[in-house]
One Martini backbone bead per residue (centre of mass of N, CA, C, O) as a GRO file, in nm:
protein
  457
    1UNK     BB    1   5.671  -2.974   0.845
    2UNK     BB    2   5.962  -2.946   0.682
    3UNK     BB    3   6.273  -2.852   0.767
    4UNK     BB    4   6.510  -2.624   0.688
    5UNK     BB    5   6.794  -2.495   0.795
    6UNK     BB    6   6.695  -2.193   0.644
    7UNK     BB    7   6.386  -2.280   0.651
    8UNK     BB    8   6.072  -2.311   0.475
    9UNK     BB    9   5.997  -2.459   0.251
   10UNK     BB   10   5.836  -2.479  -0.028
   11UNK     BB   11   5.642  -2.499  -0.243
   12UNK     BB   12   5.502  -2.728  -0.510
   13UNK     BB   13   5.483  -2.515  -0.681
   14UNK     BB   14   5.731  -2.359  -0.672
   15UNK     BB   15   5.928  -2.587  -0.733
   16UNK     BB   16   5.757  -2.653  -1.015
   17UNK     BB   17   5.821  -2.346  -1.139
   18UNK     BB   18   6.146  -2.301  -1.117
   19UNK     BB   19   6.224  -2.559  -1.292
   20UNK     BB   20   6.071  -2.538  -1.540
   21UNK     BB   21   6.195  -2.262  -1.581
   22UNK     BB   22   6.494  -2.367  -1.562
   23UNK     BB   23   6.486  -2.527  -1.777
   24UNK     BB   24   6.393  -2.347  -2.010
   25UNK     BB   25   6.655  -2.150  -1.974
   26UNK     BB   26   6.848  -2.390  -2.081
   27UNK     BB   27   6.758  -2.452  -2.317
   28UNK     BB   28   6.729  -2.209  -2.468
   29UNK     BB   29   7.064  -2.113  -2.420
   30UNK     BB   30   7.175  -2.351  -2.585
   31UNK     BB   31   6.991  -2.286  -2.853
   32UNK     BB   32   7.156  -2.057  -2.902
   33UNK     BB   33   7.446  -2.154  -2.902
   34UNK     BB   34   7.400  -2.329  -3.137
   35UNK     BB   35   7.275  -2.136  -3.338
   36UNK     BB   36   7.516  -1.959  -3.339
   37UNK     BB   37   7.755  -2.173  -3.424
   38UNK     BB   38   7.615  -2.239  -3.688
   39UNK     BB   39   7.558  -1.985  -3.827
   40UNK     BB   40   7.891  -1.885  -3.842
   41UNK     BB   41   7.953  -2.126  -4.022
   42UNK     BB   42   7.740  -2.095  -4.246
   43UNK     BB   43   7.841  -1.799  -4.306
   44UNK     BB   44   8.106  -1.831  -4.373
   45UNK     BB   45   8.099  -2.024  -4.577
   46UNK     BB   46   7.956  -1.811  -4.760
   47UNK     BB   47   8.190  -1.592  -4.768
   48UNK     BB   48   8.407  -1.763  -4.887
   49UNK     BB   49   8.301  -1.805  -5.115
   50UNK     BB   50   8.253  -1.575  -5.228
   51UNK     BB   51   8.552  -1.461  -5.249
   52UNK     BB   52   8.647  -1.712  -5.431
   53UNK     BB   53   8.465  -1.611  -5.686
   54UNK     BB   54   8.595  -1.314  -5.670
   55UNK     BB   55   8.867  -1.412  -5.747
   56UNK     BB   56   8.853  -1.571  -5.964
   57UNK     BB   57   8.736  -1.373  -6.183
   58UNK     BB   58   9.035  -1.222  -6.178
   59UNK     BB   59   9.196  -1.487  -6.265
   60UNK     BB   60   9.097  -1.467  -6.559
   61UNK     BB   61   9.245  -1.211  -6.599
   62UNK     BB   62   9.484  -1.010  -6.757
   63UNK     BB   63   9.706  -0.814  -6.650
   64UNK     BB   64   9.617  -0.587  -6.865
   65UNK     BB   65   9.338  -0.538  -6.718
   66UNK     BB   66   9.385  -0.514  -6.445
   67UNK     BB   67   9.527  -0.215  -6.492
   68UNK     BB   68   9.257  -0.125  -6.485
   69UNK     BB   69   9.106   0.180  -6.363
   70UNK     BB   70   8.800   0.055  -6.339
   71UNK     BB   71   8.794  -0.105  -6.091
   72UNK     BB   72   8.801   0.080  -5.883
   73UNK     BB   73   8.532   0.236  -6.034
   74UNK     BB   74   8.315   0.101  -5.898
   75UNK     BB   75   7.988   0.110  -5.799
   76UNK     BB   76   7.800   0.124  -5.524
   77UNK     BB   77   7.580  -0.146  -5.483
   78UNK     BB   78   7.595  -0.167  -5.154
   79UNK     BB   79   7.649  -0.194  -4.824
   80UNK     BB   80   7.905  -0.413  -4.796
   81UNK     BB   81   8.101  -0.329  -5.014
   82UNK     BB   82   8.312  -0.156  -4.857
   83UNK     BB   83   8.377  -0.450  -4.713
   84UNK     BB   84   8.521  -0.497  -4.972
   85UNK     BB   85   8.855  -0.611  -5.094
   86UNK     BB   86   9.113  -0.563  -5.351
   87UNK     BB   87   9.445  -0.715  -5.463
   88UNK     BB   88   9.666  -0.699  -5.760
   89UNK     BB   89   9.984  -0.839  -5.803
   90UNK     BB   90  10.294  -0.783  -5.946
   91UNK     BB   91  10.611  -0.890  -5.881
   92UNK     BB   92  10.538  -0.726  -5.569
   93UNK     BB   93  10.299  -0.463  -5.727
   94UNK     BB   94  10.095  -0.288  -5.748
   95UNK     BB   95   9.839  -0.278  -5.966
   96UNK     BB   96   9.557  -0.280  -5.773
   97UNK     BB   97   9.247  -0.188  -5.648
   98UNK     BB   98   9.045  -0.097  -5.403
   99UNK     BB   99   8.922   0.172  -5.236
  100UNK     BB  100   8.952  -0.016  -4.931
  101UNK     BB  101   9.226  -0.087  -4.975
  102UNK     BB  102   9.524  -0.106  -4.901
  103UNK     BB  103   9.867  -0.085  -4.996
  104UNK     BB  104   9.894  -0.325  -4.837
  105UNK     BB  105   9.911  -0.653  -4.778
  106UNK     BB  106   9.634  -0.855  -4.664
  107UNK     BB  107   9.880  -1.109  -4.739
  108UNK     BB  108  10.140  -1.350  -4.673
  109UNK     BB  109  10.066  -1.510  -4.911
  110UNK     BB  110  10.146  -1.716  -5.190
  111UNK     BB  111   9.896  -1.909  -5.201
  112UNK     BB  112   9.585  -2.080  -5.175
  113UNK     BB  113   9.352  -1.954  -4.970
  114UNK     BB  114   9.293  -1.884  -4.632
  115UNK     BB  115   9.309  -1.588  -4.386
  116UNK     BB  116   9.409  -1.393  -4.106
  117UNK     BB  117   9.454  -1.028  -4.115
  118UNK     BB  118   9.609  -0.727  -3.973
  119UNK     BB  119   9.521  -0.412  -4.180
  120UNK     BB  120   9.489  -0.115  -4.109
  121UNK     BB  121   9.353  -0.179  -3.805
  122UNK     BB  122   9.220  -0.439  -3.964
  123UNK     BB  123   9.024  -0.713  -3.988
  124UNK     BB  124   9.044  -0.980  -4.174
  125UNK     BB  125   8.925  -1.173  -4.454
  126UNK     BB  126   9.168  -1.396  -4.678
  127UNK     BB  127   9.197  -1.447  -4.988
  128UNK     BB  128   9.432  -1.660  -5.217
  129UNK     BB  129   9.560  -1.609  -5.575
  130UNK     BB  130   9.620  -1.686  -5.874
  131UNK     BB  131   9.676  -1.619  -6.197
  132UNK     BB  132   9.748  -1.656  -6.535
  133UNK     BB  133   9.992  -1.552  -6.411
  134UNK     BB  134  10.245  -1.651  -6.192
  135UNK     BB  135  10.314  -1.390  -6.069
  136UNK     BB  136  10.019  -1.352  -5.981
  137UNK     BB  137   9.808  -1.187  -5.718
  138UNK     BB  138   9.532  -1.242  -5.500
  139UNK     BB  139   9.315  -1.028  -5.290
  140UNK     BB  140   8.995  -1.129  -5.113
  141UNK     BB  141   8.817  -0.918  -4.870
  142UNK     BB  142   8.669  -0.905  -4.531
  143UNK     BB  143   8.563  -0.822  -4.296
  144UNK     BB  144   8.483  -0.903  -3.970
  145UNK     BB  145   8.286  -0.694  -3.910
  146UNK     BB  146   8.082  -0.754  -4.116
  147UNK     BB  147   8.034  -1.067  -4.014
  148UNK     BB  148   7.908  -0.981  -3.748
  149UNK     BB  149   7.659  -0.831  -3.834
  150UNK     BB  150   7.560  -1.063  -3.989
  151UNK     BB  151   7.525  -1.249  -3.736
  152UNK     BB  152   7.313  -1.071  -3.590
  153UNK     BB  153   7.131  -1.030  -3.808
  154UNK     BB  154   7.031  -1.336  -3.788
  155UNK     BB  155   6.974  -1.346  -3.479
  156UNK     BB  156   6.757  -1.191  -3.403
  157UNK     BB  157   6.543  -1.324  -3.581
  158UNK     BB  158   6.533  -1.582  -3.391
  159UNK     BB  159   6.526  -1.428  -3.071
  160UNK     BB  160   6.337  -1.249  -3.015
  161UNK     BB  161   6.073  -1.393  -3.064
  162UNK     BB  162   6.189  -1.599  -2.821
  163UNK     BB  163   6.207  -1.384  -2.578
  164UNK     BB  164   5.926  -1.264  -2.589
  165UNK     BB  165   5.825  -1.582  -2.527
  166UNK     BB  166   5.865  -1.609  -2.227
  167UNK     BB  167   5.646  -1.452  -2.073
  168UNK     BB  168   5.442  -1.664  -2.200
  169UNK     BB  169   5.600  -1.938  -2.129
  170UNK     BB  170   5.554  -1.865  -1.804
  171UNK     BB  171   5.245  -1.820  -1.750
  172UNK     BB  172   5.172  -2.124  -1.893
  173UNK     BB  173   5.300  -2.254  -1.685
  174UNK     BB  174   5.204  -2.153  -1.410
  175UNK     BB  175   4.906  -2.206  -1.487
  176UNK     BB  176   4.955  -2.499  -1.477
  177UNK     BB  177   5.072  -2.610  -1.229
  178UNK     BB  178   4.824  -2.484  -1.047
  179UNK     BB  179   4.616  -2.666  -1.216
  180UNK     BB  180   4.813  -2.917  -1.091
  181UNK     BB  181   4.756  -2.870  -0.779
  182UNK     BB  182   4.496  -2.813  -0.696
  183UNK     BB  183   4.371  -3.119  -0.559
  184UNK     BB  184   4.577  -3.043  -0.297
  185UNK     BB  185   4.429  -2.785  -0.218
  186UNK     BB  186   4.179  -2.940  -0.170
  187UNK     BB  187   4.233  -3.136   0.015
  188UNK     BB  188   4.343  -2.968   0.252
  189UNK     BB  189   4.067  -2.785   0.245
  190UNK     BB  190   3.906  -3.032   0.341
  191UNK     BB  191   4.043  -3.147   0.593
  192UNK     BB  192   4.046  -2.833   0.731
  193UNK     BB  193   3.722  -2.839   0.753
  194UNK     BB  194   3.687  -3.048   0.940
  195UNK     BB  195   3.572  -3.240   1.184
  196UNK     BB  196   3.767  -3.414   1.446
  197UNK     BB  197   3.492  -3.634   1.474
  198UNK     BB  198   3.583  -3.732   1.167
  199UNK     BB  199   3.600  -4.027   0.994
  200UNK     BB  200   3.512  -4.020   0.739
  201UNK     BB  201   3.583  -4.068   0.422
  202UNK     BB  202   3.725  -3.985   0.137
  203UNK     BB  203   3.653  -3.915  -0.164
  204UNK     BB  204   3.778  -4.102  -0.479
  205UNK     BB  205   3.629  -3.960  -0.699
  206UNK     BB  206   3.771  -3.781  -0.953
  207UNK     BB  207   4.076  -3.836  -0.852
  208UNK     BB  208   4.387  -3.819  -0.898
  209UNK     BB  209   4.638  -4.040  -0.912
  210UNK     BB  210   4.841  -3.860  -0.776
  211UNK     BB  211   4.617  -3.858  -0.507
  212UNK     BB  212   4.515  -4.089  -0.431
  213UNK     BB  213   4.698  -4.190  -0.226
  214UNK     BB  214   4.659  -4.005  -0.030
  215UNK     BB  215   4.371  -4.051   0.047
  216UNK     BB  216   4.401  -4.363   0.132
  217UNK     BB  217   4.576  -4.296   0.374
  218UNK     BB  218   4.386  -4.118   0.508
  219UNK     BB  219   4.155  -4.296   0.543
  220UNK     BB  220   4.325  -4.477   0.714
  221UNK     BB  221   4.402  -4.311   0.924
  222UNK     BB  222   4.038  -4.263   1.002
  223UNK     BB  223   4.027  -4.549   1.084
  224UNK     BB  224   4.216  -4.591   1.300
  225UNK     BB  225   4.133  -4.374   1.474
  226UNK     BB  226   3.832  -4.454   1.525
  227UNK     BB  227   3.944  -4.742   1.674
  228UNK     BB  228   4.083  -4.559   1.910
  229UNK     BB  229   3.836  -4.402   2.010
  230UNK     BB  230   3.668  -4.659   2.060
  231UNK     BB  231   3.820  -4.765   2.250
  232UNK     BB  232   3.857  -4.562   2.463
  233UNK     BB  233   3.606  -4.520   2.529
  234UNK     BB  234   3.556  -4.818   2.628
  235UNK     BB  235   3.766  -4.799   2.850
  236UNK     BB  236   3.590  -4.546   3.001
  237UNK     BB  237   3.329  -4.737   3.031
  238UNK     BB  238   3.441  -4.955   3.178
  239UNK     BB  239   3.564  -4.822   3.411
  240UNK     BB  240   3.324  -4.701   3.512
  241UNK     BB  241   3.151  -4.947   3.572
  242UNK     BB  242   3.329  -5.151   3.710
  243UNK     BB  243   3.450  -4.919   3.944
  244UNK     BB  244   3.180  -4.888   4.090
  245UNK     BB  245   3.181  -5.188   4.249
  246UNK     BB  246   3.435  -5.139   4.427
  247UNK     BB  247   3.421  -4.839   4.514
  248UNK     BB  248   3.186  -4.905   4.724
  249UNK     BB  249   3.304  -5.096   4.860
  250UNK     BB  250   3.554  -4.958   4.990
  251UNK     BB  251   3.349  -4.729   5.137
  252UNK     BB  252   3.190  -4.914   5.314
  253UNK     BB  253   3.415  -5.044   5.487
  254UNK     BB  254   3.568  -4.781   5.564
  255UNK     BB  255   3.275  -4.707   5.714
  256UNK     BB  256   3.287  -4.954   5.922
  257UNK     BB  257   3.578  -4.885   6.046
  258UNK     BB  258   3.510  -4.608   6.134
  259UNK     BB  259   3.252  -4.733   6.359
  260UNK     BB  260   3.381  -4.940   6.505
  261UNK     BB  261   3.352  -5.085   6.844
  262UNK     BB  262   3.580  -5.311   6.746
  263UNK     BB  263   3.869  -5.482   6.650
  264UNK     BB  264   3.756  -5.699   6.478
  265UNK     BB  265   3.549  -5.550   6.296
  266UNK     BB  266   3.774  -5.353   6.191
  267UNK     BB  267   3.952  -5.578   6.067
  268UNK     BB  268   3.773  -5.678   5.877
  269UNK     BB  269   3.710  -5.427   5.694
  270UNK     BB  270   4.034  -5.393   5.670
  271UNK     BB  271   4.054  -5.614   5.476
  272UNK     BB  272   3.796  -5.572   5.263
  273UNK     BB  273   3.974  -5.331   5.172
  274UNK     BB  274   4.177  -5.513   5.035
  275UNK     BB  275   4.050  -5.659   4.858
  276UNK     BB  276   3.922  -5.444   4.699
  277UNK     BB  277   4.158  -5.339   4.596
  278UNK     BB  278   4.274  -5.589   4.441
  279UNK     BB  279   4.034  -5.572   4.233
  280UNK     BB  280   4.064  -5.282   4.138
  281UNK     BB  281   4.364  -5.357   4.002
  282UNK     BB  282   4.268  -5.596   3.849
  283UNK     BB  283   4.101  -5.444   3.670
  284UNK     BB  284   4.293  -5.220   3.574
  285UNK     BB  285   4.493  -5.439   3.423
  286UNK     BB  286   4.322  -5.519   3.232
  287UNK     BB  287   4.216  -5.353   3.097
  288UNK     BB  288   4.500  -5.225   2.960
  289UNK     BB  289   4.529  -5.484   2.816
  290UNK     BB  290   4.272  -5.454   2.652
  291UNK     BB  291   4.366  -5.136   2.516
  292UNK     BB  292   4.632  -5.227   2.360
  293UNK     BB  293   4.516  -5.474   2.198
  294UNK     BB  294   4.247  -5.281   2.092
  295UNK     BB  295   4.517  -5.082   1.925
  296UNK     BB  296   4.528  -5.365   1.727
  297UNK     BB  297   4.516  -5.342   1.389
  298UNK     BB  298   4.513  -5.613   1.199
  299UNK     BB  299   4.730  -5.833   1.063
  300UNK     BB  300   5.011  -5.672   1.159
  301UNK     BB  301   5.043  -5.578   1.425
  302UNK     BB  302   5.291  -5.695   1.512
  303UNK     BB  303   5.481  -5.585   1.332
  304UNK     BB  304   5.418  -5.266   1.352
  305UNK     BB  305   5.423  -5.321   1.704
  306UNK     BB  306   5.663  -5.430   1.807
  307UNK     BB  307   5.557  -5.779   1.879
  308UNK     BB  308   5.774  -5.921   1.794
  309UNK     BB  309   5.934  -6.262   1.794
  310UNK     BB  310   6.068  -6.468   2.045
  311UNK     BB  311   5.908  -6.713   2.296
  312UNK     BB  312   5.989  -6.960   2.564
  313UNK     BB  313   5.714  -7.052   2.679
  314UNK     BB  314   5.806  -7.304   2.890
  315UNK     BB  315   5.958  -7.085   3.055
  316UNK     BB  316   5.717  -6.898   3.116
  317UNK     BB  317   5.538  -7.098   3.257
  318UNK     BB  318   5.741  -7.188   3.497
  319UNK     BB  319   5.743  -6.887   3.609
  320UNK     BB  320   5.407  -6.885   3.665
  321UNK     BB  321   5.362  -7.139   3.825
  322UNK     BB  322   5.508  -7.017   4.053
  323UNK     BB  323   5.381  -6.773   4.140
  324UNK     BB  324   5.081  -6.938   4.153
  325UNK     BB  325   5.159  -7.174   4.398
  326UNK     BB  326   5.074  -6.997   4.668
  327UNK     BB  327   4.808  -6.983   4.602
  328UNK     BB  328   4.682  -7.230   4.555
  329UNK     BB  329   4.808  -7.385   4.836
  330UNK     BB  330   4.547  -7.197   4.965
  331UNK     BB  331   4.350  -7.422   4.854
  332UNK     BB  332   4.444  -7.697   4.757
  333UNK     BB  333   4.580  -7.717   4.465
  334UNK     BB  334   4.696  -7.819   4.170
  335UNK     BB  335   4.991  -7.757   3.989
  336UNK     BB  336   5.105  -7.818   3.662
  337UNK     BB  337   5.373  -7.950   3.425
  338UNK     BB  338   5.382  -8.009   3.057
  339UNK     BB  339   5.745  -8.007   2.914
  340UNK     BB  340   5.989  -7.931   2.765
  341UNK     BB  341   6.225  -7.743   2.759
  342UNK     BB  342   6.187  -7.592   2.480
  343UNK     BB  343   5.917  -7.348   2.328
  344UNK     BB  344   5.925  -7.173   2.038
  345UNK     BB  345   5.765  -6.861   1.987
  346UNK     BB  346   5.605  -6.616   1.748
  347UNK     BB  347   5.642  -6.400   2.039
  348UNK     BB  348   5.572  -6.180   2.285
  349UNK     BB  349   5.630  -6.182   2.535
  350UNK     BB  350   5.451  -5.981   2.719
  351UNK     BB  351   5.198  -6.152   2.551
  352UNK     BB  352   5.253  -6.471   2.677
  353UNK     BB  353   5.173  -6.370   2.971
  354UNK     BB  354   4.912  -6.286   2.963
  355UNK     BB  355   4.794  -6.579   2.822
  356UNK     BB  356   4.866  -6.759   3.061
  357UNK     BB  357   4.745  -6.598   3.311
  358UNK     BB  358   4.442  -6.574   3.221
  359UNK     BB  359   4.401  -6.885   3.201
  360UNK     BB  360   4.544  -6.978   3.487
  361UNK     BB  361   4.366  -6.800   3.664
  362UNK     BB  362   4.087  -6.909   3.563
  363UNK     BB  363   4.119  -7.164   3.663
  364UNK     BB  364   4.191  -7.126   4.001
  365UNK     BB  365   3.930  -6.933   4.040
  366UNK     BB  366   3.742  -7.152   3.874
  367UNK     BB  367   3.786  -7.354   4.114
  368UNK     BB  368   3.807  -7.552   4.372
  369UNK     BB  369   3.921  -7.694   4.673
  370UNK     BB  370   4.087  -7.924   4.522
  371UNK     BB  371   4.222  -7.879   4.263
  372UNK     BB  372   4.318  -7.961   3.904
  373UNK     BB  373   4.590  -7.798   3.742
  374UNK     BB  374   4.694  -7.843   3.383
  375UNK     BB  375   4.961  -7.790   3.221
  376UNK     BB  376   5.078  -7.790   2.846
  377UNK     BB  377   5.315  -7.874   2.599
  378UNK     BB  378   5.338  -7.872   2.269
  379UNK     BB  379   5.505  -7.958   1.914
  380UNK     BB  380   5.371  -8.134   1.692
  381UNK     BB  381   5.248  -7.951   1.497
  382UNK     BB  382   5.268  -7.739   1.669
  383UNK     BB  383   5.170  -7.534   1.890
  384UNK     BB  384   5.034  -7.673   2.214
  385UNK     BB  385   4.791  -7.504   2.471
  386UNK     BB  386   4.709  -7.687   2.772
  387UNK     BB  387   4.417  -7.640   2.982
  388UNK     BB  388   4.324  -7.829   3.287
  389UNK     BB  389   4.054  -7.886   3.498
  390UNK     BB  390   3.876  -8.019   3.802
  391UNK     BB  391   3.596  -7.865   3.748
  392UNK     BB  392   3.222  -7.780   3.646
  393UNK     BB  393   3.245  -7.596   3.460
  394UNK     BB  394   3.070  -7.517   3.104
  395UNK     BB  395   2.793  -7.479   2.970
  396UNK     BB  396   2.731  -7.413   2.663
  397UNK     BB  397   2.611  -7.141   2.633
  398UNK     BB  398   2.850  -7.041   2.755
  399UNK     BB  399   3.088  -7.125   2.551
  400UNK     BB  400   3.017  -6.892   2.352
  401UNK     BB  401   3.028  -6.637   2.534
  402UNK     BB  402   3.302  -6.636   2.552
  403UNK     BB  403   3.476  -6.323   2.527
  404UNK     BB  404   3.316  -6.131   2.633
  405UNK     BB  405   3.208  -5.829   2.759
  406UNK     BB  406   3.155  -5.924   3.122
  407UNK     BB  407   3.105  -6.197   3.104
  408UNK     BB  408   2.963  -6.385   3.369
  409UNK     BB  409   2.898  -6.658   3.556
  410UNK     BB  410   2.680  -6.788   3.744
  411UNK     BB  411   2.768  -6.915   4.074
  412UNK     BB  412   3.099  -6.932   4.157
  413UNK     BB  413   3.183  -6.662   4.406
  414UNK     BB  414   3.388  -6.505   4.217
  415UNK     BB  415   3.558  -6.282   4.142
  416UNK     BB  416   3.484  -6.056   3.825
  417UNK     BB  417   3.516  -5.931   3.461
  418UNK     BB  418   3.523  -6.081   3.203
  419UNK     BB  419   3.844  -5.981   3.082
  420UNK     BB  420   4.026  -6.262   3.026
  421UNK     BB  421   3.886  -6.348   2.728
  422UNK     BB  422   3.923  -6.098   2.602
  423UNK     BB  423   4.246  -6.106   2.606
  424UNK     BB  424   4.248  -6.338   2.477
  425UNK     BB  425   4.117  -6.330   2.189
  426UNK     BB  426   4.271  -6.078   2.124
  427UNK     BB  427   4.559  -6.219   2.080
  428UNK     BB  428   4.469  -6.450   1.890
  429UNK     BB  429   4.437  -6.275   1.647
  430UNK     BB  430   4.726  -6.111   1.695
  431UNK     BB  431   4.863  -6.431   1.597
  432UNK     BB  432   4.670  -6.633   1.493
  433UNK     BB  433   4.501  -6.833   1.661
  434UNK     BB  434   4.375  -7.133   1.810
  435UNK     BB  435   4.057  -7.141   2.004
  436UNK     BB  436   3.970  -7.387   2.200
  437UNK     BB  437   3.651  -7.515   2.400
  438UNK     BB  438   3.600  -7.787   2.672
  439UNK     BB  439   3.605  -8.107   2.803
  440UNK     BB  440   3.756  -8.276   3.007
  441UNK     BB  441   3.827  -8.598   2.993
  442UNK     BB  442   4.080  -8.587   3.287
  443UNK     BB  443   3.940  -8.354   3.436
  444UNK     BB  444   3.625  -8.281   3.418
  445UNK     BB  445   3.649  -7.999   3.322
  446UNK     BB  446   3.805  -7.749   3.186
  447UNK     BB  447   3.925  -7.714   2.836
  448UNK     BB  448   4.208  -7.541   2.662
  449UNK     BB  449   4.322  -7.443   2.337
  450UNK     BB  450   4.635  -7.321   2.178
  451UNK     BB  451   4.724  -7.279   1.886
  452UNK     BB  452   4.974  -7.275   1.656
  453UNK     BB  453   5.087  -7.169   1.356
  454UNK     BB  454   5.282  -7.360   1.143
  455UNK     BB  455   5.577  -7.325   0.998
  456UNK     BB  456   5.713  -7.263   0.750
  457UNK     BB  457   5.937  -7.453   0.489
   0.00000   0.00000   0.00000
């Protein structure tokens, strides 16, 4: 589980439940300040128009008319009307007013229009207009603080519902969530149900799309699993099998040099446990060498293992005919290279070690004394590496079976555990080659070819 510098990740639950809350409260608080905005401009501007009309209404009247305290002694019909003061001026002079209005000017206007400002400790909106006298000035205004209980009395019937309304829609958000995640708590409590050694797909069938992928990446994890512990087995069955008769071979000699009556005797014996003992290096290297090969899987598998590269094989080649020379000498064989200068394949070096050593080592050691082993590298139209020996060869049925785990030929005297072509095969596929077997026409023993396809143009 990835972990944060302070503490462990959040569930992917509560993840997507913080968000989807927290954008839902923003998006509220959003709407709540657009509509409190639109609102007080919306009613400003109707009450500012109230104003405006009951201004004129005044300004129709006649400065005698206006003069009657009648107009003072109006009855309040409203609620807000209290909140509502009206004064017309003559000449400088208050003519009249309501009974709410200071006896001080609303307005320092002269001329027609809104403005705000406090008189009498309280803040206004007034509107100013002339009567039908020009020297007549009136002022009707009317309280902000009235205007402020109207706006929020407005707001209030909009926000309250929809503020209820958050713990109902925060709870089917959660419930929404819960029940988008579940597939995934069903996987995971699927997958921890598991038995170790179940490597069975997991089933795909009414999967959400959204979990399908990982479903498959399982999928597919389970069967490489399943691969690499078939192998694993494979080469634990593989090492009992074989290294049980090279180590009884070494404990036979070594109890016969314990016995020994003659140093003749003791030499020889110990001798032959070192004989087996380097049977048993070279057969637990070959193991290990089938072991990692037989660990990569896919056509990718090259790719996926950092085993890409380039790799100068008949360099490769060179260093490895020198090393094997000695050998030879000692049989009195020939080992001959037919190569360029340089011939680059996109191959890891030490796996085109492996398979040069593989060939060319089985050449040496299925040939009788005294044989010829040639190889060869040609680049034209492609890389082929060709090993060829003038020993007996082998019958059409063997040449079938090559590559066979532990199958060897029988009656050719050498010892071996028939996984060096175990390991030619596995190499050759991990890298698409294509390998041909059959009879040297030039050195009439066996003849291998290893081709390399053609680089894309």
């Amino acid at each position: 589980m990835t972990l944060r510098a302070g503490g462990p990740m959040r569930s992917l639950q509560a993840r997507l439940l913080l968000t989807v809350l927290g954008l839902v409260a923003v998006v509220w608080l959003v709407a709540v300040v657009a509509t409190w905005y639109d609102t007080r401009h919306e009613l400003s501007e109707l009450l500012d128009a109230h104003l405006a009309q009951t201004a004129s209404l005044l300004a129709t009247q006649a400065s005698d008319e206006l003069e009657d305290s009648a107009l003072a002694r109006a009855p309040t019909l409203h609620k807000y009307q209290p909140r509502v003061a009206f004064q017309v001026w003559h000449e400088g002079r208050l003519m009249v007013r309501s009974a709410e209005a200071p006896d001080e000017p609303l307005s320092g206007r002269r001329s027609a229009g809104l403005a705000d400002g406090e008189v009498g400790g309280h803040f206004w909106r007034v509107f100013t207009t002339q009567g039908r006298e020009a020297d007549v000035l009136i002022h009707v205004a009317e309280l902000q603080s009235a205007r402020r209980d109207i706006l929020w009395a407005s707001l209030r019937s909009v926000i309250w519902p929809s503020l209820l309304a958050l713990p109902l829609l925060a709870l089917g958000i959660w419930w929404a969530v819960r029940d988008a995640v579940r597939p995934l708590r069903e996987l995971g409590q699927g997958v921890a149900a598991r038995r170790p050694q179940a490597f069975d797909p997991l089933p795909t069938q009414g999967v959400a799309p959204e979990v399908l992928p990982l479903v498959v990446a399982l999928n597919g994890l389970f069967e490489r699993m399943a691969v690499q512990l078939a192998s694993e087995r494979r080469f634990t069955a593989d090492a009992a099998h074989e290294l049980r008769t090279p180590i009884a071979a070494i404990r036979m000699q070594a109890q016969v040099a314990q016995g020994a009556t003659s140093d003749a005797e003791r030499t020889d014996a110990l001798a032959a446990t070192l004989q087996g003992c380097d049977r048993a290096t070279r057969l637990v290297e070959q193991l290990l060498q089938l072991a990692r090969l037989e660990a990569e899987v896919g056509g990718d598998a090259a790719a996926d293992s950092g085993l890409e590269g380039e790799t100068d094989l008949a360099d490769k080649a060179r260093r490895l005919l020198a090393e094997l020379a000695p050998l030879a000498r000692t049989r009195r064989q020939s080992l001959t290279l037919e190569a360029p200068d340089a011939v680059p394949v996109a191959m890891s070096a030490p796996l085109a070690a492996v398979l040069l050593r593989n060939l060319v080592d089985n050449a040496l050691r299925y040939s009788p004394d005294g044989a010829r082993v040639k190889v060869r590298l040609t680049a034209a139209h492609g890389v082929t590496l060709t090993v060829e020996d003038s020993g007996p060869g082998l019958p059409a049925e063997a040449l079938d079976r090559l590559g066979e785990r532990f199958f060897r030929v029988l009656g050719t005297g050498q010892p071996g555990s028939g996984l060096g072509w175990s390991i030619v095969r596995r190499v050759s596929r991990l890298y698409g080659l294509s390998v041909a077997v059959g009879r040297s026409e030039v050195l009439g023993g066996l003849r291998v070819q290893v081709r390399w396809p053609e680089a894309p143009v």
